[in-house]
Each structure stands twice: as structure tokens, then as C-alpha cells.
C-alpha atoms as a printed R data frame, in Angstrom:
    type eleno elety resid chain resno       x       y       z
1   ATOM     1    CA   UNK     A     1  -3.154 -23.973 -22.114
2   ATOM     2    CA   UNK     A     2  -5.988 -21.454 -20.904
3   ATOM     3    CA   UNK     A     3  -6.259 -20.448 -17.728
4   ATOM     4    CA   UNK     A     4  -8.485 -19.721 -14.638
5   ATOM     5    CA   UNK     A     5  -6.073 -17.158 -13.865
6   ATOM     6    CA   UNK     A     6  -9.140 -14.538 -13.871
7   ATOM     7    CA   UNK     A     7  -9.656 -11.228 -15.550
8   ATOM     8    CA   UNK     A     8  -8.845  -9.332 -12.396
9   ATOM     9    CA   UNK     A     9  -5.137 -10.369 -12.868
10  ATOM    10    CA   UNK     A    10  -5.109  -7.607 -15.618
11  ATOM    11    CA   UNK     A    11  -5.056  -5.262 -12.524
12  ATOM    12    CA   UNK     A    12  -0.916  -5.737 -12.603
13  ATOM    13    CA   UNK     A    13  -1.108  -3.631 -15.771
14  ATOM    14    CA   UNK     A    14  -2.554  -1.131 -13.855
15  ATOM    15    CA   UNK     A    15   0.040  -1.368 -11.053
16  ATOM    16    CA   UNK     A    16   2.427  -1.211 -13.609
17  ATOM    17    CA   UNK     A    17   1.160   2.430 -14.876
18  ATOM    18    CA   UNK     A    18   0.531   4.016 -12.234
19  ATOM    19    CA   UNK     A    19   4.249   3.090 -11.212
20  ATOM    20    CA   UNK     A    20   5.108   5.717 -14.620
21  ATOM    21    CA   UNK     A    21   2.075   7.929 -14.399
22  ATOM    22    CA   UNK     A    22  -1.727   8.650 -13.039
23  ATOM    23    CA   UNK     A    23  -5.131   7.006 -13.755
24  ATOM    24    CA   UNK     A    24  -8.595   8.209 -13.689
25  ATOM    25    CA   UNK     A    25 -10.952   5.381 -12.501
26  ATOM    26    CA   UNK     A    26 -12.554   5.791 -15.837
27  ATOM    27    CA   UNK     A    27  -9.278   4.591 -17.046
28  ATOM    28    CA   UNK     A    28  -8.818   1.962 -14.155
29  ATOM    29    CA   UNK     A    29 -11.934   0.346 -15.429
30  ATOM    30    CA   UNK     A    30 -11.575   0.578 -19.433
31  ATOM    31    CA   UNK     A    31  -8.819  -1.545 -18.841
32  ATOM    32    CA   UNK     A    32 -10.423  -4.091 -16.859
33  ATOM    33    CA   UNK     A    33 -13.034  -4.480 -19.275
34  ATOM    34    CA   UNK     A    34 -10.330  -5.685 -22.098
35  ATOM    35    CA   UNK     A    35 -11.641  -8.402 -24.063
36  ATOM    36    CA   UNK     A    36  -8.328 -10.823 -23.573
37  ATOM    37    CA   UNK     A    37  -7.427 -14.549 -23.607
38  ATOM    38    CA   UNK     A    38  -5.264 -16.231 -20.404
39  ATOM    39    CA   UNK     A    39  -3.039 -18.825 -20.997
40  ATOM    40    CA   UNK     A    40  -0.313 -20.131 -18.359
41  ATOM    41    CA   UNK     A    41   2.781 -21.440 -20.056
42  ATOM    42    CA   UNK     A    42   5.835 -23.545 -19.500
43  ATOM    43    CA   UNK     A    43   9.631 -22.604 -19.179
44  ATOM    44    CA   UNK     A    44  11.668 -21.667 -22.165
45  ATOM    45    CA   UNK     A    45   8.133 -21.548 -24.384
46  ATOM    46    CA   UNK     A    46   8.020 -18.985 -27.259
47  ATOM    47    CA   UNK     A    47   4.874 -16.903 -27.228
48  ATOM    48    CA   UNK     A    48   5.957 -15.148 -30.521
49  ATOM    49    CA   UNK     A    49   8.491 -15.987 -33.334
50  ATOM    50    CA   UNK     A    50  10.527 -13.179 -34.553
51  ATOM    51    CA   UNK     A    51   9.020 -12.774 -38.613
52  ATOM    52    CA   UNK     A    52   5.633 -13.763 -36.975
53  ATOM    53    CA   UNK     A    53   2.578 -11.061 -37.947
54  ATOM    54    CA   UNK     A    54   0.453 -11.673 -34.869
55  ATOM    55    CA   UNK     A    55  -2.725  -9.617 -34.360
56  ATOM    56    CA   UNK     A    56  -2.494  -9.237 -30.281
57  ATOM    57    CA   UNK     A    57  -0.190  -8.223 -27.718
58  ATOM    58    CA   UNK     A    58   0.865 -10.068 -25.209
59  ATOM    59    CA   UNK     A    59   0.152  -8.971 -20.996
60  ATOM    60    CA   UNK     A    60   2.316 -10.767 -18.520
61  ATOM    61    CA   UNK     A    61   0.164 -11.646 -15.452
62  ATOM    62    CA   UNK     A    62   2.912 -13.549 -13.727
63  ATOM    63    CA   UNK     A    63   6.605 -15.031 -14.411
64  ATOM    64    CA   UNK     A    64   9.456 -13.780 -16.284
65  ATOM    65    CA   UNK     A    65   9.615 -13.271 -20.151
66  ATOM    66    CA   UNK     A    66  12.665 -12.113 -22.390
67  ATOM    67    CA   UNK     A    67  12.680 -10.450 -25.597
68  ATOM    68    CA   UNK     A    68  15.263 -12.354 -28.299
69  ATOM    69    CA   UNK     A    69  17.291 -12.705 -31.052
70  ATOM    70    CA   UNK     A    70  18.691 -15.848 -33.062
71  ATOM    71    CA   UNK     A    71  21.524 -15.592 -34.946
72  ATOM    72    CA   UNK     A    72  22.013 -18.470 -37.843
73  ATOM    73    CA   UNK     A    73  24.225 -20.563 -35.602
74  ATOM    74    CA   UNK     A    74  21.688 -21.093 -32.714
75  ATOM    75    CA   UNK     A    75  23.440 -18.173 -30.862
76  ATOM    76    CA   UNK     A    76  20.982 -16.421 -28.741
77  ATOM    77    CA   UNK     A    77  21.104 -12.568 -27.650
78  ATOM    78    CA   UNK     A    78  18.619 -11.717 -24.433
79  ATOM    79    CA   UNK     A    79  17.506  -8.173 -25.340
80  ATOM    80    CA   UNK     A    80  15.378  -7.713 -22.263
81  ATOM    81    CA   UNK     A    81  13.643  -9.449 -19.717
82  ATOM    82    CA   UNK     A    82   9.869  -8.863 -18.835
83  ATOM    83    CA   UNK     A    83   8.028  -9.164 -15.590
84  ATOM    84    CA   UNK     A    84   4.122  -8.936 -14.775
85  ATOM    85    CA   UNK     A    85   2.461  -5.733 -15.312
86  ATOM    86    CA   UNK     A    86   4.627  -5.475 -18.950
87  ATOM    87    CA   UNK     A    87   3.383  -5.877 -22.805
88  ATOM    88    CA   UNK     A    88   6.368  -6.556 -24.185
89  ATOM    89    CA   UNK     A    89   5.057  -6.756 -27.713
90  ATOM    90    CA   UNK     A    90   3.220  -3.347 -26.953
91  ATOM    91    CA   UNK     A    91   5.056  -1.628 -30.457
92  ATOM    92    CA   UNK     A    92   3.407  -3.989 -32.453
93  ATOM    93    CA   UNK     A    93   0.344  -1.719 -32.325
94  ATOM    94    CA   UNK     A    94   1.853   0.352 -34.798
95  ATOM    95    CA   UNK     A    95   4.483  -2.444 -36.478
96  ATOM    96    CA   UNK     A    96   2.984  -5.053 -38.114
97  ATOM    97    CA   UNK     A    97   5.883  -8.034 -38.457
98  ATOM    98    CA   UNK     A    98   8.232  -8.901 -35.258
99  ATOM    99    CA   UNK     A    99  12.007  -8.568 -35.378
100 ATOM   100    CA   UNK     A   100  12.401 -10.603 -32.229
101 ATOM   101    CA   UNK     A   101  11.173 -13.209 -30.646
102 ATOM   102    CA   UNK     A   102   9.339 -13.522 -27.151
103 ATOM   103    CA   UNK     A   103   9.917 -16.623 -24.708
104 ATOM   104    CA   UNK     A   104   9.104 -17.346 -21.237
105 ATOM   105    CA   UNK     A   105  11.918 -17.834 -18.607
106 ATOM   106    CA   UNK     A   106   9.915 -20.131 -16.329
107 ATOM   107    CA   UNK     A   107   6.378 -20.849 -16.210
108 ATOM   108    CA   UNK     A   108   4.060 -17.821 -17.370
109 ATOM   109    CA   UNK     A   109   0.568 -16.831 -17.029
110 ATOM   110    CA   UNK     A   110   0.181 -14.157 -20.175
111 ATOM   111    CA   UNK     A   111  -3.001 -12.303 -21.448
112 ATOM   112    CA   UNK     A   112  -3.444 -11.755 -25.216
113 ATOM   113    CA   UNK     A   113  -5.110  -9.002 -25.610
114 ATOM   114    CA   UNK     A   114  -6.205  -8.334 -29.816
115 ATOM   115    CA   UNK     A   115  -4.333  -4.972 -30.839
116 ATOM   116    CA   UNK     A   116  -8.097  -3.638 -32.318
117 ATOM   117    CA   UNK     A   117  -8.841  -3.484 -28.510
118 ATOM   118    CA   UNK     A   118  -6.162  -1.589 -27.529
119 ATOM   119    CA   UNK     A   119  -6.378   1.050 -30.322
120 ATOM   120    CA   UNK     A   120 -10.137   1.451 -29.386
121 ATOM   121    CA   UNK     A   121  -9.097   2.159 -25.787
122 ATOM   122    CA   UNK     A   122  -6.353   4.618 -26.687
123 ATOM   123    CA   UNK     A   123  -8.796   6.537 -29.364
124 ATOM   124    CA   UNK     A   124 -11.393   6.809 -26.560
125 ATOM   125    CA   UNK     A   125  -8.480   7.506 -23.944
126 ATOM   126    CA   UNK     A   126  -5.922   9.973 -25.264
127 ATOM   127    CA   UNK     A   127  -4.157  10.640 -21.578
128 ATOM   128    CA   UNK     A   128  -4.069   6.644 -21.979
129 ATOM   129    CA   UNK     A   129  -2.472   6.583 -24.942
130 ATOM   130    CA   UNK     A   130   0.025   9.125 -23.838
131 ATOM   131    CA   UNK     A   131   0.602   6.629 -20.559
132 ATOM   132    CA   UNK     A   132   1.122   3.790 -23.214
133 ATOM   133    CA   UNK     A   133   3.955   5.699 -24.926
134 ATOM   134    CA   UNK     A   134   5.647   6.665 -22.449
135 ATOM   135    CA   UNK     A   135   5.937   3.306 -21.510
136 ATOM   136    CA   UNK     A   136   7.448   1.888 -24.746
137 ATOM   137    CA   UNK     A   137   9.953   5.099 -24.134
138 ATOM   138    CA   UNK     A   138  10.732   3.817 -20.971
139 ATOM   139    CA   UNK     A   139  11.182   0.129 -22.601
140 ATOM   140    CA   UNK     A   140  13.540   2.311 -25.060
141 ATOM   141    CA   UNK     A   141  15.408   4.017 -22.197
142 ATOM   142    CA   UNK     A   142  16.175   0.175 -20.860
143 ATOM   143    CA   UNK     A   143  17.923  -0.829 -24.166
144 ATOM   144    CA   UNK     A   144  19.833   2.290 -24.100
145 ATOM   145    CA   UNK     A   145  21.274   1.804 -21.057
146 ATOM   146    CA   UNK     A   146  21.763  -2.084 -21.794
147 ATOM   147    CA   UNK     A   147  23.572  -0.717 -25.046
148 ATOM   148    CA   UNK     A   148  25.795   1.188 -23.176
149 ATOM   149    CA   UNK     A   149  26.790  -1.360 -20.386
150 ATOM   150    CA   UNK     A   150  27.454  -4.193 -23.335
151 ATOM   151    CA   UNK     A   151  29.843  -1.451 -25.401
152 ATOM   152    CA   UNK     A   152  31.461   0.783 -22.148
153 ATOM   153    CA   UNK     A   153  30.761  -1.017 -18.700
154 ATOM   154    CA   UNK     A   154  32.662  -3.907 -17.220
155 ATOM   155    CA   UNK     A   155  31.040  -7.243 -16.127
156 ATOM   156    CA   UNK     A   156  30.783  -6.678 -12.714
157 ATOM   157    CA   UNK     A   157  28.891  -3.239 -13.621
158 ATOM   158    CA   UNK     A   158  27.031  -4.804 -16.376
159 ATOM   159    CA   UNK     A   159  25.937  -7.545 -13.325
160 ATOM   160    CA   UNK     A   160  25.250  -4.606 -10.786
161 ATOM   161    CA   UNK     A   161  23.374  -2.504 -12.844
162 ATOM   162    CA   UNK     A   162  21.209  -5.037 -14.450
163 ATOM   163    CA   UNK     A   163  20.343  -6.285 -10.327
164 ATOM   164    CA   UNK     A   164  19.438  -2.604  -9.999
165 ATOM   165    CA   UNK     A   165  17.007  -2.326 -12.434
166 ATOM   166    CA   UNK     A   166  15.474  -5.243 -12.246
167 ATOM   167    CA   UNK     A   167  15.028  -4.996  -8.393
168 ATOM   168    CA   UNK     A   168  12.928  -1.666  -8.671
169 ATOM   169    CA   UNK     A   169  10.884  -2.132 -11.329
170 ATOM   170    CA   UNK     A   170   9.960  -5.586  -9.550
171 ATOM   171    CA   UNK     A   171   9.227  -3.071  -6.165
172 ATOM   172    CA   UNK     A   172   7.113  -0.852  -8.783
173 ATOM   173    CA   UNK     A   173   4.630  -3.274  -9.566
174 ATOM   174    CA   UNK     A   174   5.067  -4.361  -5.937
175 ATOM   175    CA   UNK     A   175   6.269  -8.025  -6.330
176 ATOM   176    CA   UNK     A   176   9.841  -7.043  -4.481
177 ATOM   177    CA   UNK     A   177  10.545  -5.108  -1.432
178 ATOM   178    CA   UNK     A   178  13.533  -4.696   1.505
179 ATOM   179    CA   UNK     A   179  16.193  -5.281  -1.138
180 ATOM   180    CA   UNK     A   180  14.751  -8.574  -1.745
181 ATOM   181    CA   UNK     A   181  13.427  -9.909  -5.075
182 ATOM   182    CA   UNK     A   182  12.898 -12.971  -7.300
183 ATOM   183    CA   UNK     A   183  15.367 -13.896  -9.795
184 ATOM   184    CA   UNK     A   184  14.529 -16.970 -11.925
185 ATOM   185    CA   UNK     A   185  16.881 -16.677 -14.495
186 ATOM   186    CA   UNK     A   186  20.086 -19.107 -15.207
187 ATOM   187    CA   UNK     A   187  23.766 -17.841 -15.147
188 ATOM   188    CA   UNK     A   188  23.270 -18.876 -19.151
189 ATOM   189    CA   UNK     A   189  20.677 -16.667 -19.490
190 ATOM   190    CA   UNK     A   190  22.289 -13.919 -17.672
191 ATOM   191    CA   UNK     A   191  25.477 -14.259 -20.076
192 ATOM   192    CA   UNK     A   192  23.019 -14.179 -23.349
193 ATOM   193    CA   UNK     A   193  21.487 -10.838 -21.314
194 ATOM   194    CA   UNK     A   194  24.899  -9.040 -21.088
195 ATOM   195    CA   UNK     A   195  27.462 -10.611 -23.528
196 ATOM   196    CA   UNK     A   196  29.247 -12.629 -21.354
197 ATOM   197    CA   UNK     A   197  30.593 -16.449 -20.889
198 ATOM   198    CA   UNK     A   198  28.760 -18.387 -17.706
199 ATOM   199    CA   UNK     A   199  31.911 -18.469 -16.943
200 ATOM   200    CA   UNK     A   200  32.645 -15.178 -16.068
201 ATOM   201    CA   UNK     A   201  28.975 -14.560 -14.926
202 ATOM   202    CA   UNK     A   202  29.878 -17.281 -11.877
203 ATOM   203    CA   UNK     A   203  33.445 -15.192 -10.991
204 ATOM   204    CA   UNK     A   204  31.504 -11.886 -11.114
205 ATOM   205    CA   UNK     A   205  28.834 -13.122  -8.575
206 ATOM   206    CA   UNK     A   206  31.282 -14.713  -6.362
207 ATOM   207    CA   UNK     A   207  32.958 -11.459  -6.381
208 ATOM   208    CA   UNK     A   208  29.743  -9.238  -5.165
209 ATOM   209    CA   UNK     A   209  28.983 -12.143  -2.566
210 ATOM   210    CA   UNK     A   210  32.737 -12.077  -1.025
211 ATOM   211    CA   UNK     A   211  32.484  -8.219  -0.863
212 ATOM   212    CA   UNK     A   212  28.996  -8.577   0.879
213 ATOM   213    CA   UNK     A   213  26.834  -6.664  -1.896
214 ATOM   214    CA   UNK     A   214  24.506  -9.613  -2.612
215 ATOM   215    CA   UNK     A   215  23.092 -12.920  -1.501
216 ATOM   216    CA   UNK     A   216  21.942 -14.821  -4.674
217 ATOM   217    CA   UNK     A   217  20.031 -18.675  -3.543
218 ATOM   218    CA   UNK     A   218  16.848 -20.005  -4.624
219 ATOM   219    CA   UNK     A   219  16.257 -18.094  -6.937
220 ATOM   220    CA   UNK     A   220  16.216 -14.894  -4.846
221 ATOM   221    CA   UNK     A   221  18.399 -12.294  -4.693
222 ATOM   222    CA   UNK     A   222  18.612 -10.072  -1.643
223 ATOM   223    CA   UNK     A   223  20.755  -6.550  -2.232
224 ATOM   224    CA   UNK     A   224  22.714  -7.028   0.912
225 ATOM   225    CA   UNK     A   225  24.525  -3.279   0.295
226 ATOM   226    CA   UNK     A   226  22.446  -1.184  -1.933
227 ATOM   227    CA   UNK     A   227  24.010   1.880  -1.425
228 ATOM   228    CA   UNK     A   228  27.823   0.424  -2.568
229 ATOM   229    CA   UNK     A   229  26.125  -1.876  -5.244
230 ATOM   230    CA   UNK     A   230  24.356   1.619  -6.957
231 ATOM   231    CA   UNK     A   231  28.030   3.272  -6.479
232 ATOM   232    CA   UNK     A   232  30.037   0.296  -7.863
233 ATOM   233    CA   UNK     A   233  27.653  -0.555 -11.002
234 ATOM   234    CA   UNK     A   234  27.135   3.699 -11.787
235 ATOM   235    CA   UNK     A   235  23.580   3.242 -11.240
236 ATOM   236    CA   UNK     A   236  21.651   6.622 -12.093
237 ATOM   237    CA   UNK     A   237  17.776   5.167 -11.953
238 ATOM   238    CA   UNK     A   238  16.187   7.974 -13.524
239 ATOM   239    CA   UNK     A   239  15.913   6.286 -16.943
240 ATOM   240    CA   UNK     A   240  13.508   4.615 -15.235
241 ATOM   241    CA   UNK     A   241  10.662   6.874 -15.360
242 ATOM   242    CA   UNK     A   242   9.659   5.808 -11.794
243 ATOM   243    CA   UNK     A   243   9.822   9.456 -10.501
244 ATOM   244    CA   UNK     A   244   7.702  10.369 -13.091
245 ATOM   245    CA   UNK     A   245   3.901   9.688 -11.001
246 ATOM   246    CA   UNK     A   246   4.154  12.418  -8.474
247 ATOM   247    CA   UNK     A   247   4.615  14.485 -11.370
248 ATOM   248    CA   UNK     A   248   2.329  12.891 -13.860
């Protein structure tokens, strides 16, 4: 369904890279002139199909997206989830099928923005195009350390760390703050995320809430003990490439 949404709310891509890196205003406003399509979508809606050879990527505006994978019997891996100010699709610039699959959480409001566009920007742009990579090497440096928590960590790091990361790259792009950030995702979609049973996904959380590290209600969760929650999951946030701006 298109949207009213309006072309300004392309300005949470720019929050987004200046949270990795600096902008000149030149820059600021070559991206707010993308040509781009709004459309707001429902829960659980696929806005790609893995195999699909789509010619745009995809801008979240607002609401939660997760990368995916099928397997033949209808099992479903989470490979990442997405939150405004990402293209998660941003590699197709440079890869023409998809090997996963893109779906919204909840309801969405996404920008498709054609991938001719966003070459012409990063041809006229070069420090944009380097500010583009090094945001698909951050996306990279996510599934590393979501590789290594699925094959090394237990759950209740696996739980931590994942509330970690998702907490301050929400703060980066400014939609979370005092330890405090949305969380509209399902304990079944948290045990696709990290290779776990719901099951065990409801003992680990009633674990962090008994030992006072979390508060998890309405679709909020509040970090009620960041500093023990960091030292209990092994949280090192520098794959983040948040540091990176002041020296960008």
C-alpha cells in the first residue's frame, strides 16, 4: 500500500550514517533527493523472496524487518533483524539474485529506492560510497558475531548479547535511550534468531528478570543492569562500528 509517509522520512538513513561515519551537506542532500517509492506494510509480510532478481533496495523508515531463510520443511532461520535507518538488501547493488528472503516483523513503512539511483549517487559520491561499504561490513561484523554465539555461546549469552546490540544500534539512530528500547519481536521469533526452542527462550528470560538484568512487557525492554548484562553475555560492542564517527 503507498504511503504518505513523506520523503523527509529518508532522513533516518542519514541518522543511521552518521551513527558509522561523517556527511558533507552535499551528501545530506543527494540523499534526500532519491527518487524512491513508500509503502507501509503489514506484520509477517515478505518484501523480497529469496531467488527473487529485484531491481531496488529496500529503506526501512519505521518497524522491524528480518533477513531469512526457509529450509524445505517450512523451518525458518532469522539471520538478522533490521530497524529504520537500514537497507537490508543494500548488497544487491552488486548481486543480482537474493539468497534470502526479507519480511516485516510488525507493520513497516519501507522506501524502495531503484539500485540505478544508488550507483549514480555513489559514482558522483565516492566518500559516500565508502560510507555505504562500511556499512554492509558492519552488517557482516553482525553475522559474525551471531555465528559465533549460535556455535560457542550459551542461551542466556546468546539472549544478552543479542539485547545488547540491538539496544544501541536502536540509541544510534536515536529511537532508544536510558536503557530503554522497543522490542516487537515474539519469543518464536527470537528462537528462529538464535537456534533455540520458545521453550528455552521463556526460562532464559525468566532467568535475567529474577536476577534483575531486564524488564521485558509491552513490547519494551528496559536494561535494568547494563553493566552485569554486558559482563554476563561477553559483550565487546566494537564490532559495531559506532566509535567509528569521531574518527571518520
Amino acid at each position: 500500500m503507498p504511503s504518505s509517509f513523506g520523503h523527509h522520512g529518508i532522513d533516518v538513513l542519514i541518522r543511521k550514517l552518521e551513527s558509522i561515519g561523517t556527511l558533507s551537506e552535499e551528501e545530506r542532500q543527494a540523499i534526500q533527493s532519491l527518487p524512491m517509492r513508500i509503502h507501509i506494510l503489514g506484520a509477517r509480510q515478505d518484501i523480497v523472496r529469496d531467488g527473487e532478481q529485484p531491481t531496488q533496495c529496500c529503506l526501512i523508515l519505521d518497524g522491524w524487518v528480518c533477513r531469512y531463510k526457509l529450509l524445505s520443511q517450512g523451518k525458518r532461520q532469522i539471520l538478522s533483524f533490521h530497524i529504520a535507518g537500514d537497507m537490508p538488501d543494500l548488497q544487491g547493488l552488486h548481486a543480482h539474485t537474493m539468497d534470502y528472503g526479507l519480511s516485516t516483523v510488525k507493520h513497516a513503512t519501507v522506501a524502495f529506492i531503484a539500485r540505478e539511483s544508488l550507483r549514480e549517487l555513489t559514482a558522483r559520491f565516492p566518500s559516500l560510497a565508502t560510507l555505504l561499504w562500511r556499512d554492509t561490513l558492519l552488517d557482516a561484523a553482525v553475522v559474525r558475531a551471531w555465528m559465533t554465539g549460535m556455535g560457542r555461546r550459551t542461551a542466556f549469552e546468546r539472549i544478552g548479547h543479542l539485547f545488547c546490540e540491538l539496544y544501541l544500534k536502536l540509541r544510534a539512530v536515536g529511537l532508544a535511550g536510558d536503557y530503554r528500547c522497543p522490542l516487537p519481536v515474539t519469543q518464536m521469533d527470537l528462537a528462529d534468531a538464535l537456534g533455540l526452542t520458545p521453550v528455552h527462550i521463556n526460562r532464559v528470560l525468566r532467568e535475567m528478570r529474577s536476577r534483575a538484568l531486564i524488564t521485558l512487557r509491552h513490547q519494551t525492554l528496559v536494561i535494568e543492569a547494563w553493566d552485569d548484562l554486558l559482563q554476563a553475555s561477553e559483550f565487546d560492542p566494537t564490532y559495531l562500528y559506532l566509535e567509528m564517527r569521531a574518527a571518520a
